[in-house]
MINU-166346 format. One record per residue (C-alpha): x, y, z; chain. Coordinates in steps of 0.2 Angstrom, whole numbers, padded with zeros to 4 digits. Layout:
N
{torza {X,Y,Z},"A"}
...
! end
This chain:
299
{torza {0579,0908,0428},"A"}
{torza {0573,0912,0413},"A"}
{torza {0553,0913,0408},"A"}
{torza {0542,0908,0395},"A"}
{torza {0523,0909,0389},"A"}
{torza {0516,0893,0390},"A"}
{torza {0505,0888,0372},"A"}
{torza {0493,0876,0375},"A"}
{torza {0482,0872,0361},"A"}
{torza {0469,0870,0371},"A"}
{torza {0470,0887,0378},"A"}
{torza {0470,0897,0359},"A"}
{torza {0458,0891,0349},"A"}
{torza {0459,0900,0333},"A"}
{torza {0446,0900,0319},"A"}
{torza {0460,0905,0305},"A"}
{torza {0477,0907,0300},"A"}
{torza {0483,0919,0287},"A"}
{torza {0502,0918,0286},"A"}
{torza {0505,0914,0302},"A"}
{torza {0497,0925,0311},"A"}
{torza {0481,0920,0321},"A"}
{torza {0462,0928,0320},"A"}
{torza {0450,0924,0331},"A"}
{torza {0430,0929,0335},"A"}
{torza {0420,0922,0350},"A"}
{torza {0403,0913,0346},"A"}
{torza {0394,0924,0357},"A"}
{torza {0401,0942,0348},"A"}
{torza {0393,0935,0329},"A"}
{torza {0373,0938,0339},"A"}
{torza {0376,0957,0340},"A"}
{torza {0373,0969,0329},"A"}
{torza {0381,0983,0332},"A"}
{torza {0399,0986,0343},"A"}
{torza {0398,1003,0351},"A"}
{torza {0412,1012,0354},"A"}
{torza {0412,1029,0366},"A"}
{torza {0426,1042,0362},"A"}
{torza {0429,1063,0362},"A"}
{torza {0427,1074,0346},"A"}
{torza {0447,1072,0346},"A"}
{torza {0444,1055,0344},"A"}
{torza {0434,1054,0332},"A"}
{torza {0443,1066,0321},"A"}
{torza {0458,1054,0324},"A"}
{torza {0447,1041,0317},"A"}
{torza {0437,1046,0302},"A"}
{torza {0454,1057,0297},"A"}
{torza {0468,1045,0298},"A"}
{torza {0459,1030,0298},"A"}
{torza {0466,1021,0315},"A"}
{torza {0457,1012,0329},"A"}
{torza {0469,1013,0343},"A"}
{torza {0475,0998,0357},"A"}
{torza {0480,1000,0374},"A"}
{torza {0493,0989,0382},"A"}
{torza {0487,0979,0398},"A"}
{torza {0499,0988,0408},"A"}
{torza {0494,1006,0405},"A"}
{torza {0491,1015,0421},"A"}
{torza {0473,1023,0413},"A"}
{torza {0465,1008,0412},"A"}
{torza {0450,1008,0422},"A"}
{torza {0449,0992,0429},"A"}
{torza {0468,0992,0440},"A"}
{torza {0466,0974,0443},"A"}
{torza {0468,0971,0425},"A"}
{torza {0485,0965,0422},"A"}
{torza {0488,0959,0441},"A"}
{torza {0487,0940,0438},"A"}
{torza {0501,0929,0448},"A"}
{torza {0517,0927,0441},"A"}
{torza {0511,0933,0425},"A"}
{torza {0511,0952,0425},"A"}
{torza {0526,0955,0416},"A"}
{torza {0517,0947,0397},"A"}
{torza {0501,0962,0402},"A"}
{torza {0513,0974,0390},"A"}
{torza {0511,0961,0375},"A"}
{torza {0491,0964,0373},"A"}
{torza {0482,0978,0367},"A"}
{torza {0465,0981,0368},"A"}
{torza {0452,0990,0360},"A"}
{torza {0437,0990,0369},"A"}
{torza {0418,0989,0364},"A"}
{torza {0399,0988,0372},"A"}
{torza {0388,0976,0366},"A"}
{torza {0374,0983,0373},"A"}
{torza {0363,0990,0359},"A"}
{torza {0357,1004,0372},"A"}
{torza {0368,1019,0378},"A"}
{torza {0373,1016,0395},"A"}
{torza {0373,1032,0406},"A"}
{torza {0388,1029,0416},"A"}
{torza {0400,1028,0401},"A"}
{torza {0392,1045,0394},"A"}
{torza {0400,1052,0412},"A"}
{torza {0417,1039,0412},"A"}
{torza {0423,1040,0394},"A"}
{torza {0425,1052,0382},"A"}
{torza {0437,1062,0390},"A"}
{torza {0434,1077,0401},"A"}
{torza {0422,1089,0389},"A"}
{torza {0406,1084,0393},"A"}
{torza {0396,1092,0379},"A"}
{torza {0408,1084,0365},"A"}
{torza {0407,1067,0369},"A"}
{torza {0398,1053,0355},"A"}
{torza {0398,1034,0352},"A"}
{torza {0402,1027,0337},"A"}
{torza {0389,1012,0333},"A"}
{torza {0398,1000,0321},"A"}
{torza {0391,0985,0312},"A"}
{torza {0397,0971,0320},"A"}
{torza {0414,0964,0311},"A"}
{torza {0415,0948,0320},"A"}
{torza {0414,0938,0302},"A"}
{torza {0424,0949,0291},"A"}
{torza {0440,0955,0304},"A"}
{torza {0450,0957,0289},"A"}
{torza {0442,0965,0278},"A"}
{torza {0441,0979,0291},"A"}
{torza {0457,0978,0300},"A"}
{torza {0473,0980,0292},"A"}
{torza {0483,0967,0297},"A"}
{torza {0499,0969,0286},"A"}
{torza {0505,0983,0299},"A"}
{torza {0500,0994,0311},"A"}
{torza {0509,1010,0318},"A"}
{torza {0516,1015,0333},"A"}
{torza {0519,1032,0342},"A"}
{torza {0536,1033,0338},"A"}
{torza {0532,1034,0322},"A"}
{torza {0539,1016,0316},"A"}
{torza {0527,1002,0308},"A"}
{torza {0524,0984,0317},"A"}
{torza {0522,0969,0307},"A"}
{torza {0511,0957,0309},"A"}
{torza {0518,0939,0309},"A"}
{torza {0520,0934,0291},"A"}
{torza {0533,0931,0279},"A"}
{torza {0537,0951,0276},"A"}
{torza {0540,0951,0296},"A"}
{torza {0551,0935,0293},"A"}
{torza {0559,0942,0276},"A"}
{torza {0564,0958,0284},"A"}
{torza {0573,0950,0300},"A"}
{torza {0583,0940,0291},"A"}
{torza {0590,0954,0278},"A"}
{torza {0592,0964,0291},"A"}
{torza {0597,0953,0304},"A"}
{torza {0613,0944,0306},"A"}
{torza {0612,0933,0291},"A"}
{torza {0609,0949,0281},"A"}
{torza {0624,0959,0288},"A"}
{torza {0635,0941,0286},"A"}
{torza {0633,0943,0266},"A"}
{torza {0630,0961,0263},"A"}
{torza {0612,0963,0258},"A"}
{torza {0606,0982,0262},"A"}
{torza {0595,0982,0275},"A"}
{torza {0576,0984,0270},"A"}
{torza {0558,0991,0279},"A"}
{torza {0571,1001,0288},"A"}
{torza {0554,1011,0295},"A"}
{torza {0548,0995,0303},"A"}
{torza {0551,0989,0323},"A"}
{torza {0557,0974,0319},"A"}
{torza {0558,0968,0341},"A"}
{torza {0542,0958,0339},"A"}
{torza {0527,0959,0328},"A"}
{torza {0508,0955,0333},"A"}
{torza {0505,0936,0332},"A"}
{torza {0486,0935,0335},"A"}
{torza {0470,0947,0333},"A"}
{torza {0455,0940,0344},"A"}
{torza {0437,0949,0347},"A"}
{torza {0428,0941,0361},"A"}
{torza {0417,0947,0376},"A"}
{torza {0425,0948,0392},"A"}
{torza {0422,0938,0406},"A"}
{torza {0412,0944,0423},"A"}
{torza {0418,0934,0438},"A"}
{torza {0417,0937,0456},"A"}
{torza {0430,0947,0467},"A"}
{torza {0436,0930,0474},"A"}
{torza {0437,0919,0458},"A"}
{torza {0450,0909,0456},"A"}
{torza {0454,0918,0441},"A"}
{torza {0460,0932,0450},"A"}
{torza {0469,0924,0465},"A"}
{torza {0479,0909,0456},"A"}
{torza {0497,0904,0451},"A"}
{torza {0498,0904,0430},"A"}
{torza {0515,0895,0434},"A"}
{torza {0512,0881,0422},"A"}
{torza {0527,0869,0425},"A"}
{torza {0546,0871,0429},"A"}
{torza {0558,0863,0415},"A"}
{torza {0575,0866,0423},"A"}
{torza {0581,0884,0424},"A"}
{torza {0565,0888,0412},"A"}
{torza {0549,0891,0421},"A"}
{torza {0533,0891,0410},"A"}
{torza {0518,0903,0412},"A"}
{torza {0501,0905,0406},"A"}
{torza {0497,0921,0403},"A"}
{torza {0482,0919,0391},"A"}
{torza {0470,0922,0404},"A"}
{torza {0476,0942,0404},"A"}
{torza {0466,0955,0397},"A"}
{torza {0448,0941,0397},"A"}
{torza {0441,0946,0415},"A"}
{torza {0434,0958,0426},"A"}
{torza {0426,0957,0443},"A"}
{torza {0406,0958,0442},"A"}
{torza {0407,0974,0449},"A"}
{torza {0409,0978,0430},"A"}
{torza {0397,0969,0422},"A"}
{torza {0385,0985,0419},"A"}
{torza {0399,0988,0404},"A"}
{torza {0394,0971,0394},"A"}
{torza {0413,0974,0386},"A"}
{torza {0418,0965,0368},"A"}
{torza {0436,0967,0365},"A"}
{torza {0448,0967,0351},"A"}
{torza {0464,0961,0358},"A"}
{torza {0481,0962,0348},"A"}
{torza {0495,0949,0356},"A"}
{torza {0513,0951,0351},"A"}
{torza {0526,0936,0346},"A"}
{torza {0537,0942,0363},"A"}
{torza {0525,0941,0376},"A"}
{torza {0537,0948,0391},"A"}
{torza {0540,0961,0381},"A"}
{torza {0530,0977,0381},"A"}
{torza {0535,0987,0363},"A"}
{torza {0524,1002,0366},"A"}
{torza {0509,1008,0377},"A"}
{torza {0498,1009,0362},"A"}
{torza {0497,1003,0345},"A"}
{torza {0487,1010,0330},"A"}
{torza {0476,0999,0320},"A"}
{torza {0475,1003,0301},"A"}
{torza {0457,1003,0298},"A"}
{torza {0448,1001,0278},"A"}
{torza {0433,1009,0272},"A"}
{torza {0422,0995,0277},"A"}
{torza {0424,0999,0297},"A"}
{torza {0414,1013,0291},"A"}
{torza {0400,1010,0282},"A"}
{torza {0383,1013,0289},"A"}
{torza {0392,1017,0303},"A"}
{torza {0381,1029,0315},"A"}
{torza {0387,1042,0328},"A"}
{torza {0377,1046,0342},"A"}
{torza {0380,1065,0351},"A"}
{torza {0381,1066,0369},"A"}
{torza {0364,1069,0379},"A"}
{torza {0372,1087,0381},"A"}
{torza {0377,1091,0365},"A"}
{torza {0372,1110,0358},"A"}
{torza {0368,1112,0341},"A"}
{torza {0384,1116,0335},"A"}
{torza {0390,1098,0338},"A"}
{torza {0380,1090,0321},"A"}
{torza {0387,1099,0310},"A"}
{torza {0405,1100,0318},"A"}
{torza {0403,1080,0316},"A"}
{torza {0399,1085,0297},"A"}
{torza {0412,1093,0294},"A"}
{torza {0427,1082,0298},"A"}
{torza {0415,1068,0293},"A"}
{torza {0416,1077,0272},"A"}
{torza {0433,1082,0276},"A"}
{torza {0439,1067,0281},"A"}
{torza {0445,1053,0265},"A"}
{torza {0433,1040,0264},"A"}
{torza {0425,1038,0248},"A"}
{torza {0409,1048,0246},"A"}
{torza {0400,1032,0246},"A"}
{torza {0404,1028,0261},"A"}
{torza {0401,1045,0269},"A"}
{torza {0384,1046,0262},"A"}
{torza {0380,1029,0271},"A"}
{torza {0384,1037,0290},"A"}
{torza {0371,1043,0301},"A"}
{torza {0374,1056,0315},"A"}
{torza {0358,1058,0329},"A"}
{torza {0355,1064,0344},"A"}
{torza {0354,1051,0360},"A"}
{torza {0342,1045,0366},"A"}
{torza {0344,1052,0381},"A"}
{torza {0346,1070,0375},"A"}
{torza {0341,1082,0389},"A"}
{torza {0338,1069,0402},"A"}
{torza {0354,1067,0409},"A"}
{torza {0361,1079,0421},"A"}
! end
């Protein structure tokens, strides 16, 4: 029996289309006006330093939330999304000072990004992104296309080199899409129901865009936006993590709020890699680092 992703163009409604591949923003994510974003010091450095913003496949074990990828019939397409995920809530939240961040509690920050809901592009790469194995992804367009062909059988059948030979060329990301998620009750239907679609013969088809756009009200404190990358083979998981190329923009008047247990040496530590790192002078001039809010109040 053999399974297929059901696309209902009802279901993905997309705003634009560069070269085939699909961008999306919510309505609700354009009223915020800054996206935060908790992380370590290593993080951050990984940020600032190599200009990535890393996804997360639905099926990764870490995620908080273990009901996640756990829809009926449709868990084995969770390995085709990675998120990235964001608050909207323009105040820190104490719980995710404790939860995120990794384990080092006095070098932890948030990352207060302007809102990118109108300009994904010109903030995301979306040429290619990289994976830990150190090969490149595509996104879908006519380079992906190009390259599967020269190197694919049609290649092979009249002799043309192969090309992009750095490149994964198994699937490529099909669609990029910021929205907020969705806070249901335990027992929502969302949750409990069969996402088999209809039965063609020996094809079955799934809907599995539902994955990745719920949690249970139990995590509504989080007010999550996400950033979710879909890949052209859906029951096909590529890697557990996908780097995003990130421009200069994602950066500007970007603001970096320290831990509410962070020593003095912390400010300038954020300094440092901030005027070591290769954004343009510009740029790092227009970043703000501060102490929280909540600076000595929080055990």
């Amino acid at each position: 029996m053999e399974k297929k992703p059901y696309q209902d163009p009802e279901i993905n409604q997309f705003v634009k289309i560069f070269n085939k591949y699909r961008i999306y923003a919510s309505n609700s994510v354009y009223n915020y006006d800054r996206l935060l974003h908790y992380c370590s010091m290593n993080i951050l450095g990984c940020i600032l330093n190599n200009g990535t913003f890393r996804c997360t496949s639905l099926n990764n074990v870490e995620l908080n939330d273990q009901f996640e990828a756990k829809r009926k019939n449709v868990e084995e397409f969770a390995g085709s999304r990675f998120i990235a995920c964001f608050s909207h809530c323009q105040y820190e939240i104490v719980p995710f000072w404790h939860n995120y961040g990794g384990k080092e509690k006095k070098r932890k920050v948030v990352l207060k990004i302007k809102n990118f809901s109108d300009n994904i592009t010109d903030v995301i790469c979306t040429d290619f992104c990289y994976l830990p194995s150190g090969k490149k992804l595509f996104f879908l367009g006519d380079d992906y296309k190009a390259t599967v062909n020269v190197n694919g059988l049609i290649g092979k059948k009249i002799g043309i080199p192969p090309i992009n030979t750095d490149f994964d060329l198994r699937t490529c990301i099909r669609s990029i899409s910021l929205f907020d998620v969705k806070y249901l009750p335990l027992k929502d239907n969302v949750f409990t129901q069969d996402y088999l679609i209809r039965e063609d013969g020996i094809i079955k088809y799934y809907d599995p865009t539902e994955l990745g756009r719920h949690k249970t009200e139990h995590w509504d404190y989080e007010k999550e936006t996400r950033l979710m990358c879909i890949t052209e083979e859906e029951d096909f998981c590529v890697s557990p993590y996908i780097d995003l190329r990130i421009t200069e923009r994602f950066f500007e008047n970007l603001e970096i709020v320290m831990c509410p247990w962070a020593e003095d040496g912390l400010y300038d530590e954020i300094h440092d890699i901030i005027n070591f790192s290769p954004i343009p002078d510009s740029i790092k001039n227009s970043i703000k680092v501060v102490r929280s809010e909540l600076h000595g109040q929080v055990l």
